[in-house]
C-alpha positions in Angstrom: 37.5 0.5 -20.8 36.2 -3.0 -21.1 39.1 -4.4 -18.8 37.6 -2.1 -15.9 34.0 -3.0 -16.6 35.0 -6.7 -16.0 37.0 -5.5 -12.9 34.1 -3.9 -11.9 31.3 -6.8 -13.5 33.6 -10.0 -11.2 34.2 -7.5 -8.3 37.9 -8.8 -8.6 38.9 -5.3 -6.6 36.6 -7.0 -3.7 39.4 -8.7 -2.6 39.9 -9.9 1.9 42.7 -6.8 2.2 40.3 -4.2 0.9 37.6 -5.9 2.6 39.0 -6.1 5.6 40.0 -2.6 5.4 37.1 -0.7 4.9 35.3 -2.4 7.3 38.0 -1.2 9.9 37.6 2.1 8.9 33.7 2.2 9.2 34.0 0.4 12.5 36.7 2.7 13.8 34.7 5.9 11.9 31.0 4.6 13.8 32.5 3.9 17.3 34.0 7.3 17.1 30.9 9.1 16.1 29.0 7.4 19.6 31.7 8.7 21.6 31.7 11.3 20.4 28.2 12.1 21.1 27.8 10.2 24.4 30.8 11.9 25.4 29.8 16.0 24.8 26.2 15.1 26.0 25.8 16.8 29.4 22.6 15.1 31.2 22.0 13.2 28.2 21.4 15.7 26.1 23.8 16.7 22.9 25.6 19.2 22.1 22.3 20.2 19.4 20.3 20.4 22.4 18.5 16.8 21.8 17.5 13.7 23.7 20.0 10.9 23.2 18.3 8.8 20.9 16.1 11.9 19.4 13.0 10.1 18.0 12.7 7.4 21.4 11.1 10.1 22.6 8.0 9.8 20.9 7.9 6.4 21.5 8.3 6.6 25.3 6.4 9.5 25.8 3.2 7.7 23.7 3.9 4.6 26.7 3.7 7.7 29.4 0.9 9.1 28.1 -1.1 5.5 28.0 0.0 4.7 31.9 -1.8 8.5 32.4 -5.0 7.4 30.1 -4.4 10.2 27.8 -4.9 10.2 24.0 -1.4 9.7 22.1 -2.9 10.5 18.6 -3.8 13.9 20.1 -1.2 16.2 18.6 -1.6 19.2 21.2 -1.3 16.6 24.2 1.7 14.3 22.7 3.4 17.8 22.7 2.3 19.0 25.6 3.3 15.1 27.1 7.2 15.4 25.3 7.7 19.3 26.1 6.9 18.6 30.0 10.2 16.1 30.2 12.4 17.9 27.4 11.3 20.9 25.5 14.0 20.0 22.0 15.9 22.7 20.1 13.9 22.0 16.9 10.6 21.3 18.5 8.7 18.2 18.0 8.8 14.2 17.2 5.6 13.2 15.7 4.0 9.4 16.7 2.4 8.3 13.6 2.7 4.3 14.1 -0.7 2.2 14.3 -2.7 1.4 17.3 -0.5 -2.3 16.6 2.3 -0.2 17.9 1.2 0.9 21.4 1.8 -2.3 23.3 5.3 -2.1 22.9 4.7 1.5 23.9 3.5 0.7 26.8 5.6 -1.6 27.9 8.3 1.0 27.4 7.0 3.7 29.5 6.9 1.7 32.7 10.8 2.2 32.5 12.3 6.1 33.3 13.5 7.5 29.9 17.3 6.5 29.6 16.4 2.7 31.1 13.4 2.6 28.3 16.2 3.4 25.4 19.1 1.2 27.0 16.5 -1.9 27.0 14.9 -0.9 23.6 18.1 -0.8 22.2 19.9 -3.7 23.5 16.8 -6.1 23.1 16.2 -4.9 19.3 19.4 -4.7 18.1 20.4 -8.3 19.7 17.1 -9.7 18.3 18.5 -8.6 14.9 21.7 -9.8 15.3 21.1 -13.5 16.2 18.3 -13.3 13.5 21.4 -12.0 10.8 23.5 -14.7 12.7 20.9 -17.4 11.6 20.7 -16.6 8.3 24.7 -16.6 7.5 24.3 -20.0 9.7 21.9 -21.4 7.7 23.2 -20.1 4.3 27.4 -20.3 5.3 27.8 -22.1 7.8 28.8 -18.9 10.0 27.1 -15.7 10.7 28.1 -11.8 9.9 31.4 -11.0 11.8 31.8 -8.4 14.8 33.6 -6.5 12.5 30.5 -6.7 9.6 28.5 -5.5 12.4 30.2 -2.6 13.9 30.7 -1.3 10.4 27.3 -1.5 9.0 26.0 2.1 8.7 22.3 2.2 9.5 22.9 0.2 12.4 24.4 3.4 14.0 22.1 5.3 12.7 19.0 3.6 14.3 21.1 3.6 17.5 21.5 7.4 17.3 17.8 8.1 16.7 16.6 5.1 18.9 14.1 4.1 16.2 12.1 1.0 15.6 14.0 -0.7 12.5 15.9 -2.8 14.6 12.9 -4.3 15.7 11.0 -4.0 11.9 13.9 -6.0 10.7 14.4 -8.5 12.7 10.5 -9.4 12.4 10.7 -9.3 8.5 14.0 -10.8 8.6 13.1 -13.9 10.8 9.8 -14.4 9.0 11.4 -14.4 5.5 13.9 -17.2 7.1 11.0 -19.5 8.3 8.9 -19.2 5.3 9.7 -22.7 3.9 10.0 -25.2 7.4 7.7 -23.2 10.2 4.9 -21.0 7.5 2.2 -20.9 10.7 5.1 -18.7 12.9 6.8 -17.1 9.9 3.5 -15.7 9.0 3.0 -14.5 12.8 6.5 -12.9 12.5 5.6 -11.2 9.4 2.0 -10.1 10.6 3.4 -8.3 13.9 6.2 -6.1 11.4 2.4 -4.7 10.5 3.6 -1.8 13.0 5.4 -0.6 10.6 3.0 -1.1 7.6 5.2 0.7 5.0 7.3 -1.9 4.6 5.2 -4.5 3.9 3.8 -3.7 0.8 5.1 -6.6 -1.2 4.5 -9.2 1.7 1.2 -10.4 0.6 2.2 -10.3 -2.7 4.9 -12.5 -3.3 3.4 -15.0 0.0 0.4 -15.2 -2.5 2.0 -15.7 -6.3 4.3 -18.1 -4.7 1.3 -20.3 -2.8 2.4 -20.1 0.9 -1.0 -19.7 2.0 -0.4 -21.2 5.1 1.9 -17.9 5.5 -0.8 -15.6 5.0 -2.9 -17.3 7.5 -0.6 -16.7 10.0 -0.4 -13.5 9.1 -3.9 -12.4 9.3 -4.5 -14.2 12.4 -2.1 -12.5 14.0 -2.6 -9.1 12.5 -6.6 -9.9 13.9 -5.5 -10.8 17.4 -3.4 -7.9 18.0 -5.8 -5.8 16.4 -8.2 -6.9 18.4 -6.6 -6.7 21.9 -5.6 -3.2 21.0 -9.7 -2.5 20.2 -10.2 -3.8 23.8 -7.4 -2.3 25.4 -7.7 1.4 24.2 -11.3 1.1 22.7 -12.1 0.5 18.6 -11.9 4.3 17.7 -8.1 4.4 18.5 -7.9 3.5 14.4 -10.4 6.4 14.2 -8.2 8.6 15.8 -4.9 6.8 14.2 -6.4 7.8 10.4 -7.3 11.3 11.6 -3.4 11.9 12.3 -1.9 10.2 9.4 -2.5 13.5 7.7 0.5 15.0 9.6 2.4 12.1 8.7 1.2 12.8 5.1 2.2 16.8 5.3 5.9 15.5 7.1 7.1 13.7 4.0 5.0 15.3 1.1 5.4 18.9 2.2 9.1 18.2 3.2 8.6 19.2 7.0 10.9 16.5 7.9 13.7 17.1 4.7 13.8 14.8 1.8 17.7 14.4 2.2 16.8 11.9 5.4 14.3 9.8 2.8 15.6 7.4 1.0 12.8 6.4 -1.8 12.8 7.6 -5.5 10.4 10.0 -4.4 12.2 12.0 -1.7 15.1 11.9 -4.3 13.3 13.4 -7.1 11.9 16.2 -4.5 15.6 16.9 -3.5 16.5 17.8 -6.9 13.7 20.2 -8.0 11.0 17.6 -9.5 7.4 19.1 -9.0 5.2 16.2 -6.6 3.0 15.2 -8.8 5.4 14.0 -11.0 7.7 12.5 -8.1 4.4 10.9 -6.7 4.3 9.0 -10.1 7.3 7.7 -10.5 6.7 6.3 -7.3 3.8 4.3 -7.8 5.4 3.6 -11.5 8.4 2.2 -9.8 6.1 0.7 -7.1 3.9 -1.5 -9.1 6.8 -2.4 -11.3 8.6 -4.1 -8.5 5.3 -5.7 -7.2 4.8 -6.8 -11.0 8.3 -9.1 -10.6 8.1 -10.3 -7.8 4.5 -11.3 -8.3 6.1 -13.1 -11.8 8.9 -14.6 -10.1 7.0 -15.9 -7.1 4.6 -17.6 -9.6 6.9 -19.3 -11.6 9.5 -19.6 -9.6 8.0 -20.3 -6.7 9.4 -19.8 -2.7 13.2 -19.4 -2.4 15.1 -17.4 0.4 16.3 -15.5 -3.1 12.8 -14.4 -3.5 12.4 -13.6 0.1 15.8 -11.2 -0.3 14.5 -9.6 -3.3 11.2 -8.8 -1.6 12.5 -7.0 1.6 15.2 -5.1 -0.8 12.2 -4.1 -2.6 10.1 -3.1 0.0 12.7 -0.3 0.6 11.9 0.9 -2.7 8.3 0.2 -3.0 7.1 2.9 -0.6 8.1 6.6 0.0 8.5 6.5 3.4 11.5 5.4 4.2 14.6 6.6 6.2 18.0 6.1 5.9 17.9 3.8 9.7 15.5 1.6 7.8 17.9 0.4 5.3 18.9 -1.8 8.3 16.9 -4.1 6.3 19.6 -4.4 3.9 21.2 -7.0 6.1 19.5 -10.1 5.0 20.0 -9.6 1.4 23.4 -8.7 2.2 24.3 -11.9 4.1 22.9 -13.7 1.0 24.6 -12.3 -1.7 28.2 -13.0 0.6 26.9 -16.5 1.4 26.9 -17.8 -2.1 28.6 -18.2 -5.4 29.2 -14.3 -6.5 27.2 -13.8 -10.3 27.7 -10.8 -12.8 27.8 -7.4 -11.0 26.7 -9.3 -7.9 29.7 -8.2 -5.4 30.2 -4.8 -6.3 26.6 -3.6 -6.0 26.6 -5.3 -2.7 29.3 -3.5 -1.6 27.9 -0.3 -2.9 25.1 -1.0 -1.0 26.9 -2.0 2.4 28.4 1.4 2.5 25.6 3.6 0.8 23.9 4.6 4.0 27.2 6.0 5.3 26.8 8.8 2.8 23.2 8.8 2.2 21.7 11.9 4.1 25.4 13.8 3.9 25.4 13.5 0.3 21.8 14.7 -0.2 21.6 17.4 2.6 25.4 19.0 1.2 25.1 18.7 -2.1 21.4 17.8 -2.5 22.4 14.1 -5.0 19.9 11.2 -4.2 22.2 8.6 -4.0 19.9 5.4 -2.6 17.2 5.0 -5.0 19.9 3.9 -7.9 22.0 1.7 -5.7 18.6 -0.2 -4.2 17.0 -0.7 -7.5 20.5 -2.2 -8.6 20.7 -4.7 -6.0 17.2 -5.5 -6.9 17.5 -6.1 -9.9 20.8 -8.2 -9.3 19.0 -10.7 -6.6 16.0 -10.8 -9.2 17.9 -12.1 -11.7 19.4 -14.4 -9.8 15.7 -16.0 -8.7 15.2 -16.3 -12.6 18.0 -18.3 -12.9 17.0 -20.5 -10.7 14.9 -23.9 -11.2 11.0 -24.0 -10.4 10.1 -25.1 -7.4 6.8 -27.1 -7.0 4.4 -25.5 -4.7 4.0 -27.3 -1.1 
């Protein structure tokens, strides 16, 4: 028993061969899966009687409907808006972004519908890739392999549902880089991934325990500017309207109109297995201010490190209950990390574990209803946390 908790603890089974392998399989297994699809779609739509790219449909019909001066956080319009170009087998994608969101809206509904998700997709997921590229550059030597790429599962998954993580991550990701040499852009970088305001919970956090105030201020000033050209663009009550429809977004997750197999947070995965709300909702938050507890301790003490800046985006996956299985695209940074540097205790395997968890995510917990992300997240947080602590203090600039 003990020799396999070593294999497992040193990742010895990690070996190139195995490696090599699996990522051959998942590259082979993802390319497949888009043929497949692209290939049975007649007119661009599937076989299930949806878009290609499902949920870029909101998005572009939200640019449409701002071209035509109509109201996209009017439910009855945005349906009427998505049901005049496709009416979709199961009804109806929801826009529940921020008012921070609808320039890149717009700019995507002055393109017809398949030219708007060809650009989307091939500007996003580029942008991410050179920003993964300049981590492993800056941390190896060498960025993440064409293989690496093709293999990683969320990234087919945001393809597939044309969704905006691509563009979440490489904001957070490319912020988190810049942190220590260029804090007046990262904090700019990090204040425009406000769009997606879920997963930057423990931004402000750990930017403040750790002193990069200069960060912040970025950060707010760019959060104020596009805040305030939106105001001017589409008029101040836009956030009025914005908070009025949040509670759809609210009755989506909470009430399980969407399906807590395709959420990835401890509290979708308590739902899926019979736990009451109230109680899921609590552990939640529990978990939540847990996380924001260490990093605020580590930050402090420890001060800036790209460590701290992988812990904090791995933890912003778990900090919130909104989150998706395409938004574990996130995962690359603190992915490219961990296989940049000396491995510790436990350190390769859960990496591994978490490469390949999204692969099985949403199967796993729609066929057999097992949560399988929460426990692989929080163990890859915990395994980049410990590795800030043992690191030396750094002084504060």
């Amino acid at each position: 028993m003990s020799e396999w908790v070593g294999w497992l603890r040193e990742g010895r089974w990690l070996d190139d061969r195995r490696c090599t392998a699996v990522l051959v399989m998942l590259s082979i297994a993802n390319l497949a899966v888009l043929a497949v699809l692209i290939g049975s779609s007649h007119d661009g739509v599937d076989r299930n009687g949806e878009l290609l790219g499902t949920d870029f449909l909101s998005f572009w019909t939200t640019g449409r409907m701002l071209h035509a001066g109509s109201d996209p956080y009017s439910l009855a319009a945005h349906i009427s808006a998505q049901r005049a170009f496709h009416a979709a087998a199961d009804g109806f994608t929801g826009f529940f972004y921020p008012p921070l969101f609808l320039p890149v809206c717009w700019l995507l509904g002055l393109f017809g519908y398949f030219a708007s998700l060809a650009i989307w997709l091939a500007s996003t997921g580029s942008g991410l890739w050179l920003v993964a590229r300049t981590w492993g550059r800056k941390l190896a030597g060498y960025g993440p392999s064409w293989l690496a790429v093709l293999a990683f599962p969320p990234a087919l998954i945001c393809v597939t549902h044309g969704q905006t993580a691509f563009l979440a991550s490489l904001l957070l990701g490319l912020g988190t880089l810049l942190v220590g040499t260029q804090p007046w852009l990262a904090g700019i970088l990090l204040g425009l991934a406000a769009f997606k305001p879920q997963l930057g919970l423990l931004v402000p956090v750990v930017l403040l325990a750790s002193r990069q105030y200069r960060v912040v201020g970025g950060a707010c000033l760019s959060v104020f500017v596009a805040a305030l050209v939106v105001s001017v663009w589409w008029g101040a009550d836009v956030w009025q309207r914005w908070l009025a429809i949040g509670q759809e977004a609210s009755a989506a997750l909470f009430g399980g109109l969407v399906g807590f197999a395709k959420f990835q947070s401890l509290y979708a995965g308590l739902r899926l297995i019979g736990a009451p709300h109230d109680l899921s909702i609590a552990a939640q938050l529990l978990l939540s201010l847990i996380i924001a507890a260490w990093l605020a301790k580590l930050a402090w003490r420890k001060g800036w490190s790209l460590d701290l800046g992988a812990a904090m985006l791995t933890g912003a996956l778990l900090a919130t209950p909104f989150v998706l299985d395409y938004d574990l695209v996130l995962l690359a940074f603190p992915l490219i990390l961990l296989a940049s540097v000396p491995a510790r205790p436990w350190e390769k395997t859960v990496a591994a574990m978490a490469f390949i968890m999204p692969q099985f995510a949403r199967p796993l917990g729609e066929l057999i209803g097992v949560p399988i992300a929460p426990p692989i997240l929080l163990a890859l947080f915990i395994v980049l946390c410990r590795r800030v602590e043992a690191q030396p203090a750094v002084a504060p600039a």
